[in-house]
Backbone as CSV, one residue per row, in Angstrom:
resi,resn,N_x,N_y,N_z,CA_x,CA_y,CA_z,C_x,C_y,C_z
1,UNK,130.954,109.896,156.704,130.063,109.213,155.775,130.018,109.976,154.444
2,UNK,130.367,109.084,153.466,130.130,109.927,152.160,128.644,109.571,151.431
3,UNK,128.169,110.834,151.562,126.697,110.882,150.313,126.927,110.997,148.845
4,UNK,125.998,109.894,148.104,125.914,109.619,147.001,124.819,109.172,146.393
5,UNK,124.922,110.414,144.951,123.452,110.316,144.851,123.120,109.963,143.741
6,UNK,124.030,108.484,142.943,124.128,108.022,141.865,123.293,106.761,141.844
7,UNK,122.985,106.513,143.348,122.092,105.313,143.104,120.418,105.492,144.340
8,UNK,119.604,105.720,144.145,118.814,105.730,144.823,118.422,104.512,145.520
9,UNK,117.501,104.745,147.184,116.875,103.519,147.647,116.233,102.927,147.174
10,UNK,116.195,101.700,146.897,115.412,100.660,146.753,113.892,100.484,147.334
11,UNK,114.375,101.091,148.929,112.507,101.357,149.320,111.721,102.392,149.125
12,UNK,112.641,103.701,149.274,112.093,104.680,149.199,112.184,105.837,148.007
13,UNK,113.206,105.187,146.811,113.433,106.017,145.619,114.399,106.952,146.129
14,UNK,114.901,107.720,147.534,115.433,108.584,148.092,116.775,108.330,147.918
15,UNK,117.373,109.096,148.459,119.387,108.594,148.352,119.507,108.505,149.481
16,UNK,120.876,107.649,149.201,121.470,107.090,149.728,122.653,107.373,150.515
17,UNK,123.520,106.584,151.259,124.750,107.077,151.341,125.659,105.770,151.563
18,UNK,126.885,105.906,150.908,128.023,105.454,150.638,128.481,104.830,152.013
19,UNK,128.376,103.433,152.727,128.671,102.729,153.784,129.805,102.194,154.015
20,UNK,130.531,101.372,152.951,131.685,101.309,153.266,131.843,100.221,150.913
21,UNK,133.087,99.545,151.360,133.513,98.576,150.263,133.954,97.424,150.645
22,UNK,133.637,96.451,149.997,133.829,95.137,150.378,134.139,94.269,149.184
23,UNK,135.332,93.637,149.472,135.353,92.263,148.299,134.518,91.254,148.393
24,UNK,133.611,91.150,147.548,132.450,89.547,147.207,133.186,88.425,146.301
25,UNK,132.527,87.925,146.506,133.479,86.221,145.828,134.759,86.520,146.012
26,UNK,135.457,87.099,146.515,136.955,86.946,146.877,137.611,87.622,145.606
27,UNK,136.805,88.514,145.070,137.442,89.263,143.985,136.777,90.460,143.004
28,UNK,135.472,90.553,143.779,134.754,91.628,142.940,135.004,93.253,144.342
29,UNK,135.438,94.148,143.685,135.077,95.453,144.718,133.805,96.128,144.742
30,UNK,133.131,95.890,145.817,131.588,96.147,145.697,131.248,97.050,146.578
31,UNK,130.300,98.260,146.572,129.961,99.231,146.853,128.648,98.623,147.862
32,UNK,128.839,99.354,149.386,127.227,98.765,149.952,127.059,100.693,150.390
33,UNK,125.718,100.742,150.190,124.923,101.835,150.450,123.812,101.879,151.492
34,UNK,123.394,102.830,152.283,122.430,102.761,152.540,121.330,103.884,152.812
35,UNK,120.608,103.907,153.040,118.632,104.841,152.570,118.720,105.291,154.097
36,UNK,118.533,106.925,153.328,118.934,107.853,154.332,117.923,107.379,155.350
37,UNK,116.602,107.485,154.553,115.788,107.481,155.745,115.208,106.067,156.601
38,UNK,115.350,104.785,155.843,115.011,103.235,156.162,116.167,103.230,157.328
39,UNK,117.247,102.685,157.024,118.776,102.648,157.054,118.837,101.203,156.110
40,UNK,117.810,101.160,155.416,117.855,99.676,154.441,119.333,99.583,153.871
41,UNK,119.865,98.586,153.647,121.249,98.599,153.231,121.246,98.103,151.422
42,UNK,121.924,98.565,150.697,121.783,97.460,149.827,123.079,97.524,148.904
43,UNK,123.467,96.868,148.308,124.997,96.637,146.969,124.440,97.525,145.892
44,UNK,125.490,97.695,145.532,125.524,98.678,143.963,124.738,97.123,143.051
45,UNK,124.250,97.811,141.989,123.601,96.632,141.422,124.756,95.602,140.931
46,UNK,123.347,94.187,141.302,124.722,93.139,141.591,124.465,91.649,140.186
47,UNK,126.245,92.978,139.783,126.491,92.135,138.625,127.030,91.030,138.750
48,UNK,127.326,90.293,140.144,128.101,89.296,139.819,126.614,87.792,140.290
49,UNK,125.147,88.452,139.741,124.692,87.165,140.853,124.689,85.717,139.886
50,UNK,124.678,85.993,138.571,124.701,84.415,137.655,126.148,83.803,137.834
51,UNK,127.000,84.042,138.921,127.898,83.398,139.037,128.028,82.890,140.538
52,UNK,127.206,84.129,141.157,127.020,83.900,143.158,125.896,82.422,142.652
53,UNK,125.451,82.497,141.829,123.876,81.396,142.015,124.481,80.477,140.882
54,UNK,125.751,79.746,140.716,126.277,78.784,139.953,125.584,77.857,141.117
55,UNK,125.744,77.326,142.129,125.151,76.793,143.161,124.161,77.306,143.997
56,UNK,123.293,77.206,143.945,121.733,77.805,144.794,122.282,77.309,146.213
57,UNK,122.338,76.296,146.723,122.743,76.191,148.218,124.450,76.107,147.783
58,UNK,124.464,77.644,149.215,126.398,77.956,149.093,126.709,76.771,149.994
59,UNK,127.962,76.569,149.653,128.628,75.889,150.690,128.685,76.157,152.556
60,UNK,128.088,77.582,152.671,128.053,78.017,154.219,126.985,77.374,154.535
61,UNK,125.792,77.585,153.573,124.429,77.389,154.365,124.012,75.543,154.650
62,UNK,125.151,75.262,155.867,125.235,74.294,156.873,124.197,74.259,157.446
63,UNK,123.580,74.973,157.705,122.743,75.181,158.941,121.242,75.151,158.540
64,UNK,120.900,74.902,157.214,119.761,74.803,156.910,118.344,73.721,157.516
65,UNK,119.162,72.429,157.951,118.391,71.373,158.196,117.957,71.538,159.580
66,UNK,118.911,72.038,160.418,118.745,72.477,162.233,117.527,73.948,161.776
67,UNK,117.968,74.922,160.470,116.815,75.928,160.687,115.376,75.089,160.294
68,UNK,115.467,74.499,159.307,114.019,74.005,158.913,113.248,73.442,160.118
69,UNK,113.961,72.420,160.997,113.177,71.780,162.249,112.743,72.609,162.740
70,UNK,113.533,73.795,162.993,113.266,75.071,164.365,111.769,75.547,163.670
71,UNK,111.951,75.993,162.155,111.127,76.848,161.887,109.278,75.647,161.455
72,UNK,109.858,74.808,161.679,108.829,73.814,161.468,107.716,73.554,162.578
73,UNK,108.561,73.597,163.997,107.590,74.078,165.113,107.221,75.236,165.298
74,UNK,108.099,76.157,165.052,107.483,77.650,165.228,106.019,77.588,164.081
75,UNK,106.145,77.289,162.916,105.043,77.787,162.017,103.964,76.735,162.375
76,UNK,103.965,75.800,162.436,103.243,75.288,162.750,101.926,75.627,164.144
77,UNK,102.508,76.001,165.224,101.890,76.850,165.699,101.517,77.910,165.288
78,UNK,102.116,78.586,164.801,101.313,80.020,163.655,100.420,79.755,163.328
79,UNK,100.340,78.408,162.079,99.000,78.258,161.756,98.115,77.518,161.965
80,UNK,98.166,76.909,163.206,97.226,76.432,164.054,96.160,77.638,164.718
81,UNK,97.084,78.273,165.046,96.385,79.497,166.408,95.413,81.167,165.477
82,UNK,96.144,80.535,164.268,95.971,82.112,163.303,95.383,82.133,161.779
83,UNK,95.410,80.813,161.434,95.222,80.637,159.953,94.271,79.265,159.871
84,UNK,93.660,79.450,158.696,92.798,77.992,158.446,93.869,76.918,157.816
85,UNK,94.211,76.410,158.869,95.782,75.458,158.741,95.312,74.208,157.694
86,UNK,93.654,74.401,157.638,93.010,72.988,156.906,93.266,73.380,155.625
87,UNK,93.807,74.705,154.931,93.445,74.362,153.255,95.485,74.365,153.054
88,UNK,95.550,75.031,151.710,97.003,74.885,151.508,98.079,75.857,151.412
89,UNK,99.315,75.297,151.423,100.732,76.654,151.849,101.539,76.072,150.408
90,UNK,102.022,77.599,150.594,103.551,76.847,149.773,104.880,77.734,150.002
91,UNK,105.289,76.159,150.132,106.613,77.110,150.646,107.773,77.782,149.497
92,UNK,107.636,78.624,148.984,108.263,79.742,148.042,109.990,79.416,148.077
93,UNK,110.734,79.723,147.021,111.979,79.338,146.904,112.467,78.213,148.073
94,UNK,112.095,77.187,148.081,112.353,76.043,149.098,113.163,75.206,149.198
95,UNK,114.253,75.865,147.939,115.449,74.722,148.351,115.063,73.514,147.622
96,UNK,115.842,72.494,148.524,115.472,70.874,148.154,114.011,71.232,148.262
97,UNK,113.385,71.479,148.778,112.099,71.027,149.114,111.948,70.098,150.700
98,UNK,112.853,70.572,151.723,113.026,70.037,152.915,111.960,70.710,153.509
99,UNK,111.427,71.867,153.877,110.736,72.607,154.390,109.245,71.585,154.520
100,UNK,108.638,71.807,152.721,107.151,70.872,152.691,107.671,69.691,152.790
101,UNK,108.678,68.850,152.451,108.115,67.434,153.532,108.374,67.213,155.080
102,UNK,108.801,68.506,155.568,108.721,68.154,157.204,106.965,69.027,157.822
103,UNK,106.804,69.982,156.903,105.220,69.980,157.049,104.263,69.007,156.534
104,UNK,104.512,68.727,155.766,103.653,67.752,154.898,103.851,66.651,156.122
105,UNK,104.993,66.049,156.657,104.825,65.197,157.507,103.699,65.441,158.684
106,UNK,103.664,66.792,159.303,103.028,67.334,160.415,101.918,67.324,160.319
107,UNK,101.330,67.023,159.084,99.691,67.172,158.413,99.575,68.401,158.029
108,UNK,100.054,68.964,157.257,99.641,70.267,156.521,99.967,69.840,155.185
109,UNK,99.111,70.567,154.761,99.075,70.442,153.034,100.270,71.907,152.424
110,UNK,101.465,71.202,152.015,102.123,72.191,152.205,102.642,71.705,150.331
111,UNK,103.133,72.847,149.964,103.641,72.543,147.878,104.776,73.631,147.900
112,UNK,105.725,73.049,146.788,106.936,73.568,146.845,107.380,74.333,145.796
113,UNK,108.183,75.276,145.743,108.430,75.847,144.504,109.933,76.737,144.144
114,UNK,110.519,76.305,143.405,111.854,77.483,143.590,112.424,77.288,142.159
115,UNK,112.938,78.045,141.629,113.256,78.060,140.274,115.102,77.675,140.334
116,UNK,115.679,77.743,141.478,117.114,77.533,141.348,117.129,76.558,141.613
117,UNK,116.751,75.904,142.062,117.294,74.306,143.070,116.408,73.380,142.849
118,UNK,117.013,72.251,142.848,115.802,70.815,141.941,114.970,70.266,143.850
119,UNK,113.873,69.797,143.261,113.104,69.486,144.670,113.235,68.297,144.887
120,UNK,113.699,67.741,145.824,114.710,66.172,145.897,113.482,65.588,146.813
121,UNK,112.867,66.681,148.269,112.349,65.852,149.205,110.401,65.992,149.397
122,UNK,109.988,67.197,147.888,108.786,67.188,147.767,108.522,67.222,146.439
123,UNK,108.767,66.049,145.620,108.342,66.081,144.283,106.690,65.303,144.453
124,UNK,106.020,66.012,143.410,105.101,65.696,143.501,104.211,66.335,144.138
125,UNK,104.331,67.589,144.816,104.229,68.370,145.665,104.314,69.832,145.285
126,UNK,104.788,70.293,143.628,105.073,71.116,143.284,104.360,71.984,142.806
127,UNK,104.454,73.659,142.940,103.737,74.390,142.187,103.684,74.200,141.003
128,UNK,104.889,73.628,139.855,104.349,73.448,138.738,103.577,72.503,138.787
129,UNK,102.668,71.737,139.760,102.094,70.129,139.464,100.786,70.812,139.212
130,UNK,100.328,72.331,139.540,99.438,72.768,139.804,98.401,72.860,138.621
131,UNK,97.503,72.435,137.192,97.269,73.100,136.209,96.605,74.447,136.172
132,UNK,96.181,74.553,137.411,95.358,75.811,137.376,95.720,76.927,138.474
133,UNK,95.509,78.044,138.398,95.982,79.460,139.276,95.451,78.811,140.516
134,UNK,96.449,78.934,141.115,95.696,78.580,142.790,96.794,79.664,144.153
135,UNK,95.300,80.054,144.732,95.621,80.940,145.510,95.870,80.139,147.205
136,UNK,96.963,80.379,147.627,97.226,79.652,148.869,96.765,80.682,149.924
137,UNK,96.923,79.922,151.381,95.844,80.611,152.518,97.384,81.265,152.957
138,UNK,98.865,81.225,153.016,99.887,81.626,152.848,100.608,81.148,152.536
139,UNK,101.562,81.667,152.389,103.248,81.188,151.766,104.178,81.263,152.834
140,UNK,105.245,80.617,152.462,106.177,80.779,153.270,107.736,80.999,152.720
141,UNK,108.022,82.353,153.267,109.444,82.744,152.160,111.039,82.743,152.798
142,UNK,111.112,81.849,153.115,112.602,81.764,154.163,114.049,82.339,153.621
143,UNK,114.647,83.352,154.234,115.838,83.404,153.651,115.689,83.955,152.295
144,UNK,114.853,84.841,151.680,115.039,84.971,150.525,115.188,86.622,150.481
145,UNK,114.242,87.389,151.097,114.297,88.545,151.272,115.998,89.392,150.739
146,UNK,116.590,88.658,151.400,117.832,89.798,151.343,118.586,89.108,150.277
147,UNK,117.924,88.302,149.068,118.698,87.743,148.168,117.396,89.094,146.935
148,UNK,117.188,89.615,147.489,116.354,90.028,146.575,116.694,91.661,145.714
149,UNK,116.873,91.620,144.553,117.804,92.897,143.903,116.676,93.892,143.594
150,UNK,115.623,93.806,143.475,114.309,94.660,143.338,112.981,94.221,143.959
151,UNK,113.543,94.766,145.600,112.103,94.085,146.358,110.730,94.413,146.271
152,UNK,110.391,95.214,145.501,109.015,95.851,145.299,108.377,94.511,143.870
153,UNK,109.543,94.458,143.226,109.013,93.954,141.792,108.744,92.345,142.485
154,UNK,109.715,91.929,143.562,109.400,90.317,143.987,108.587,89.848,144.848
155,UNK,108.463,91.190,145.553,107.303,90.803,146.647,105.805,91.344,145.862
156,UNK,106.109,91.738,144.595,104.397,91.968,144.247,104.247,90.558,143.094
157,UNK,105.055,89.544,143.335,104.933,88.451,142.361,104.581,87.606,143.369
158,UNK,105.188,87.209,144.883,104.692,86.756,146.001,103.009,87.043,146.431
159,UNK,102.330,88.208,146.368,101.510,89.055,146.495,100.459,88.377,145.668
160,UNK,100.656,87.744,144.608,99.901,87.502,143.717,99.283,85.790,144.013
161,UNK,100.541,85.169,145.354,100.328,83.846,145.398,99.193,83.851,146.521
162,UNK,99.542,84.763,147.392,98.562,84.647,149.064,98.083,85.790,149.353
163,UNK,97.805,86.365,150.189,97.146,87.420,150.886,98.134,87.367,152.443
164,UNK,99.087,86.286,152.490,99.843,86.381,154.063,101.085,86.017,153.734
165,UNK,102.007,86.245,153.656,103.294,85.840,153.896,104.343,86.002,154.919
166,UNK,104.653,85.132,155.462,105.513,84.441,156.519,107.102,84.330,155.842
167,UNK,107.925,85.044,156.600,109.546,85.414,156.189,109.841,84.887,157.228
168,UNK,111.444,84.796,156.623,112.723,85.380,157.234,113.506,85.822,156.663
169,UNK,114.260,87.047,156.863,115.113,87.468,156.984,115.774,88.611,158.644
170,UNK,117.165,88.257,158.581,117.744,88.951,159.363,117.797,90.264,159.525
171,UNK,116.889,91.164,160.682,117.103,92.148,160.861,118.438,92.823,161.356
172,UNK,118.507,94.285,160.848,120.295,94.167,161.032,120.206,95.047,162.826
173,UNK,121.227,94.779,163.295,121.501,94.606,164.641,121.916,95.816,164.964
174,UNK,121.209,96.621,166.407,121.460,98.046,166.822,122.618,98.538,166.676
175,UNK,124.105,97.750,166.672,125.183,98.642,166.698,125.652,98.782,165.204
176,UNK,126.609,100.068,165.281,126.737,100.890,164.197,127.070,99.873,162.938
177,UNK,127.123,99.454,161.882,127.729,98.884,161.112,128.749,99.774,159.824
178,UNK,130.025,99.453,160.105,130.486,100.589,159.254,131.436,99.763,158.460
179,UNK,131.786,98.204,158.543,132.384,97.720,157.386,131.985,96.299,157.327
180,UNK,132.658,95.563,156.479,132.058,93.878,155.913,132.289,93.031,157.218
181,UNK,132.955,93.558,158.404,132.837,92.449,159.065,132.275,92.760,160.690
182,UNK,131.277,93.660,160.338,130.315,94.302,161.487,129.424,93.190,161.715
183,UNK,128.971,92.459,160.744,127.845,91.594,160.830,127.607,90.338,159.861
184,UNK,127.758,89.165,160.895,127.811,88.238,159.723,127.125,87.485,158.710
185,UNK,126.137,88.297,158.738,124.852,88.148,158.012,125.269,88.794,156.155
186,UNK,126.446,89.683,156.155,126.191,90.038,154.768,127.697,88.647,153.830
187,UNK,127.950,88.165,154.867,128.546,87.316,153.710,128.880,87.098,152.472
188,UNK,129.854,87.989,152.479,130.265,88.444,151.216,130.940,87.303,150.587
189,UNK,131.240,86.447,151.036,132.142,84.978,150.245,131.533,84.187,149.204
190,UNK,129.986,84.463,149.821,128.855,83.801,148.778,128.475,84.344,147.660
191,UNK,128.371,85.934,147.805,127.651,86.846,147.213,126.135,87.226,146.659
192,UNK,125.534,86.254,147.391,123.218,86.443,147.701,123.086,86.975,148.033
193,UNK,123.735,87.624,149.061,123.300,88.614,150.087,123.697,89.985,149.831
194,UNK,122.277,91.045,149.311,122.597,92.197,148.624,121.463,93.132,149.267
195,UNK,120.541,92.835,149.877,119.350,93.377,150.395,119.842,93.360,152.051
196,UNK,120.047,93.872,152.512,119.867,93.799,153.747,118.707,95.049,154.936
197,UNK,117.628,94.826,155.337,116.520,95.356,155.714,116.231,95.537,157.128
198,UNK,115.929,96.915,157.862,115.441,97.267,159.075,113.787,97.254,159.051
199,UNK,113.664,97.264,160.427,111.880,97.168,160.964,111.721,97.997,160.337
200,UNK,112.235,99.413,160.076,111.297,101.010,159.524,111.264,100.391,158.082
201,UNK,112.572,99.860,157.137,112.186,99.171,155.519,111.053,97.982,155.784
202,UNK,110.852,97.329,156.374,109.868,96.043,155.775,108.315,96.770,156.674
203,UNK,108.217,97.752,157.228,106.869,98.423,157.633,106.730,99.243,156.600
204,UNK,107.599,100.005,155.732,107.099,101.242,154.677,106.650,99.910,153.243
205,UNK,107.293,99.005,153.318,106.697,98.100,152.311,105.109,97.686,152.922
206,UNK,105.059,97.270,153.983,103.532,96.720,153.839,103.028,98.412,153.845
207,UNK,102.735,99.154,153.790,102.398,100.618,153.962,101.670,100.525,152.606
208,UNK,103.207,100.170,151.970,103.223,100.922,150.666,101.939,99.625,149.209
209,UNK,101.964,98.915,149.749,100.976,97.637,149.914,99.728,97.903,150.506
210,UNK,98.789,98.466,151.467,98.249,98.372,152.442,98.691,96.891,153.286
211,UNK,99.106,96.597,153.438,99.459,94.935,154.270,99.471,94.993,155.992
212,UNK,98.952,94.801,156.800,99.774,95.053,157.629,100.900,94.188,157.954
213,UNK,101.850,94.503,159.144,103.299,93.799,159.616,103.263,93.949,161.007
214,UNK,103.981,92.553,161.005,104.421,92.023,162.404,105.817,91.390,162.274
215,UNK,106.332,91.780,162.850,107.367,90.981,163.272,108.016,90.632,164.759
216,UNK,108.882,89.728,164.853,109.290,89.447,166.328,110.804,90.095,166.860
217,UNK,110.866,90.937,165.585,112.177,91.798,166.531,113.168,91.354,165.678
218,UNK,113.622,90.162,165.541,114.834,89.950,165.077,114.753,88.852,163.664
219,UNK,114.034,88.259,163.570,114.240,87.488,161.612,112.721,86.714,161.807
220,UNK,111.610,86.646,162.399,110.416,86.127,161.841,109.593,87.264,161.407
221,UNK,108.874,87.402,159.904,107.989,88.717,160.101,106.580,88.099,159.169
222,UNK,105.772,89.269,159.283,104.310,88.808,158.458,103.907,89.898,157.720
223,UNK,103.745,89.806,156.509,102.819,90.854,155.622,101.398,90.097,155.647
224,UNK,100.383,90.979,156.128,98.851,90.175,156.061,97.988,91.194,155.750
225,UNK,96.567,90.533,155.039,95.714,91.403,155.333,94.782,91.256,156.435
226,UNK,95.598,90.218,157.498,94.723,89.957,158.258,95.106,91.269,159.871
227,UNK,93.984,91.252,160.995,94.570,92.045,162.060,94.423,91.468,162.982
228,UNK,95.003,91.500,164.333,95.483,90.439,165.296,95.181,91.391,166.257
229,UNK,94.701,91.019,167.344,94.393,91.667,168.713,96.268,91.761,169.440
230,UNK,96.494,90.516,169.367,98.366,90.551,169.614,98.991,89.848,168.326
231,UNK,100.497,90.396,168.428,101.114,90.080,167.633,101.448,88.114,167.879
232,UNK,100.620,87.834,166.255,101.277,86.224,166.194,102.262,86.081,165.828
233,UNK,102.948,86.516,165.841,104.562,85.732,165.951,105.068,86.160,167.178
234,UNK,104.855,86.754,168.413,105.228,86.280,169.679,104.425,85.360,170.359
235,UNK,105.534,84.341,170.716,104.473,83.242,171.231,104.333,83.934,173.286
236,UNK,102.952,82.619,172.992,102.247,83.326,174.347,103.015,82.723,175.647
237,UNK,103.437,83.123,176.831,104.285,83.009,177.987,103.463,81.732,178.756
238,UNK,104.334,80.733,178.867,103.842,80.179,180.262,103.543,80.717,181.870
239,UNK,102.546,80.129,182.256,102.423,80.848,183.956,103.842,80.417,184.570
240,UNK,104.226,81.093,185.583,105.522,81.033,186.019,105.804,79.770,186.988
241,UNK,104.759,78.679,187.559,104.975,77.692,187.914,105.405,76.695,186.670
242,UNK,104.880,76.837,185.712,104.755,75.570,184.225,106.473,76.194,184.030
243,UNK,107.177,77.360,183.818,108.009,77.785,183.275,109.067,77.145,184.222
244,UNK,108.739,77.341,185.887,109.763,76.776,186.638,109.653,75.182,186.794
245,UNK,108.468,74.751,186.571,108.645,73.351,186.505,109.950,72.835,185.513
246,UNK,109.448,73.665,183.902,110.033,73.070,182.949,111.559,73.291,182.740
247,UNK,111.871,74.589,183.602,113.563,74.435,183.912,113.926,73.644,185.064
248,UNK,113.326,73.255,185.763,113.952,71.924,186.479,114.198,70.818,185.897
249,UNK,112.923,70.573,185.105,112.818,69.075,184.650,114.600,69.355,183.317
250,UNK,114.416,70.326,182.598,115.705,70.710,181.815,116.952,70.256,182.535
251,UNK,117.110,70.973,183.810,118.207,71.374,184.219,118.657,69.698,184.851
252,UNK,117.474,68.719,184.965,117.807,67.772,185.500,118.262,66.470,184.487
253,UNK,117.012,66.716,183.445,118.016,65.926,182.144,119.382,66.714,181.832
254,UNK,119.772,67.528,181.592,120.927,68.061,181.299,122.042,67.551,181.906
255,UNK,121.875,67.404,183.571,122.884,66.614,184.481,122.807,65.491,184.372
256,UNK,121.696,64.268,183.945,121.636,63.042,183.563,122.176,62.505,182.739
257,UNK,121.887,63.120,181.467,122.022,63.022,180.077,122.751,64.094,179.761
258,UNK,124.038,64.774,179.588,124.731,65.617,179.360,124.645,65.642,177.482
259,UNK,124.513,66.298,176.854,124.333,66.344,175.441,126.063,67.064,175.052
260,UNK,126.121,66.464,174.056,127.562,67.299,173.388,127.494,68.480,173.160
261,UNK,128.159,69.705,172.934,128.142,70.869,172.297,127.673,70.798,170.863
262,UNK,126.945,71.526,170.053,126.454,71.627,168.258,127.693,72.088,167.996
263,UNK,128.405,71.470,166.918,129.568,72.230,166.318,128.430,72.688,165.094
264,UNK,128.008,73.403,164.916,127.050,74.051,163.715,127.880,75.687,163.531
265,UNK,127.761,76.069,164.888,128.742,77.151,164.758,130.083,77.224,164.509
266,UNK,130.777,76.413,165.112,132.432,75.848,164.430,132.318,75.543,163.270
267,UNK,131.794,75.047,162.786,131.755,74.597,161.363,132.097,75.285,160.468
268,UNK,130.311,76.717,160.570,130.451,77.293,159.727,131.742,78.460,160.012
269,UNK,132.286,78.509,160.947,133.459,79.520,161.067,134.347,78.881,159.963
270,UNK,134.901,77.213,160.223,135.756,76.840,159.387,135.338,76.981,158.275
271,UNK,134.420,76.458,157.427,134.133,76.497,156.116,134.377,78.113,155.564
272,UNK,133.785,79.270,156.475,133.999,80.560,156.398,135.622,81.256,155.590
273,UNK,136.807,79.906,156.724,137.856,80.681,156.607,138.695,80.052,155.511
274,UNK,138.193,79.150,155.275,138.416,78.303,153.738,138.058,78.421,152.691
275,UNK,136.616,79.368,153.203,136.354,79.860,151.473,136.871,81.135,150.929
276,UNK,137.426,81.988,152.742,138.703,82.513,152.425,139.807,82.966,151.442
């Protein structure tokens, strides 16, 4: 491992060390580093992003409409069980705006906002519709985290909208990572992805915040000022009769009704090796 101490961490001001090199957009040589003490990962500063963000949704991110459903039942229970689900959310860099109209459908008062991407499926619905400062009961920030080139300066502009915020991003995975194709989360073809963050980086941020954090291990997490007897983002276990009921009743539609395989994952392999 080579140490280098030309660029400091991002979380902790501390140095860094020299991880490996990787080609982005299929033609820039880019430096990834990472914080001695987080193991936060992050790119040499990234000059190429007004050309990575010519298109706000890359051509990979296929998989957005299957994540929004998923994450549409998960939160929804969140803020049923944990939050006053009766006042309002907004969902933060949101894309089309797919996110608030599949809440907004669910009965939540949900408003949209993102400065790259036009809002196709919640106009009318928008933080700019807002005339006056309005403080939401939380936000919701999907996927943005590790697009983020100075996370202290973006999450204290988030900070300013709620008192709770609800993520995702991908935590990076126990085994060693020592080049671009350890993990396919840094997707270098696109070039957004410049932040990449462990449990010890997104706990020294709420720290460094007073906030507290929760997360579920692997890409749901919470900065709050609220405190929880258990962690809400693990959901609560069925008794083990309801659990074995409900894999029978599964296992028996499954043999009835056989469902096709999701090519969601084929897909994005092909599109992967084409953008190649």
């Amino acid at each position: 491992m080579i140490y280098f101490n030309g660029m400091e961490s991002k979380i902790t001001k501390g140095p860094t060390e020299l991880l490996f090199e990787a080609t982005v957009l299929g033609k820039y040589n880019v430096k990834y580093f990472r914080c001695q003490e987080t193991g936060f990962i992050q790119t040499e500063e990234p000059f190429w992003l007004e050309e990575a963000y010519s298109t706000a949704i890359t051509k990979l991110d296929i998989g957005l409409p299957f994540r929004n459903e998923l994450l549409r039942d998960r939160v929804s229970k969140i803020l049923i069980e944990n939050f006053d689900y009766r006042k309002q959310f907004l969902d933060y860099a949101g894309g089309y705006g797919l996110f608030t109209r599949l809440m907004r459908d669910k009965g939540f008062d949900f408003y949209h906002t993102d400065k790259y991407c036009k809002n196709l499926f919640a106009e009318y619905f928008d933080l700019s519709d807002f005339k006056e400062y309005t403080s939401f009961e939380l936000i919701t920030v999907f996927e943005v985290f590790e697009h983020m080139a100075n996370p202290f300066e973006e999450i204290s502009e988030l900070l300013k909208l709620s008192n709770n915020i609800l993520f995702t991003t991908e935590l990076q995975p126990q085994k060693p990572l020592l080049n671009i194709n350890d993990w396919w989360y840094f997707v270098p073809e696109i070039g957004q992805h410049i932040s990449f963050f462990t449990e010890e980086a997104l706990s020294q941020i709420a720290k460094r915040y007073d906030y507290n954090f929760y997360t579920d291990g692997t890409s749901l997490h919470l900065f709050t000022k609220k405190t929880f007897e258990k962690n809400p983002l693990i959901p609560s276990k069925d008794s083990f009769f309801i659990r074995k009921a409900k894999k029978l009743i599964c296992g028996y539609e499954k043999k009835k009704y056989p469902l096709p395989e999701s090519r969601l994952q084929s897909d994005w392999e092909f599109i992967k090796k084409r953008l190649a």
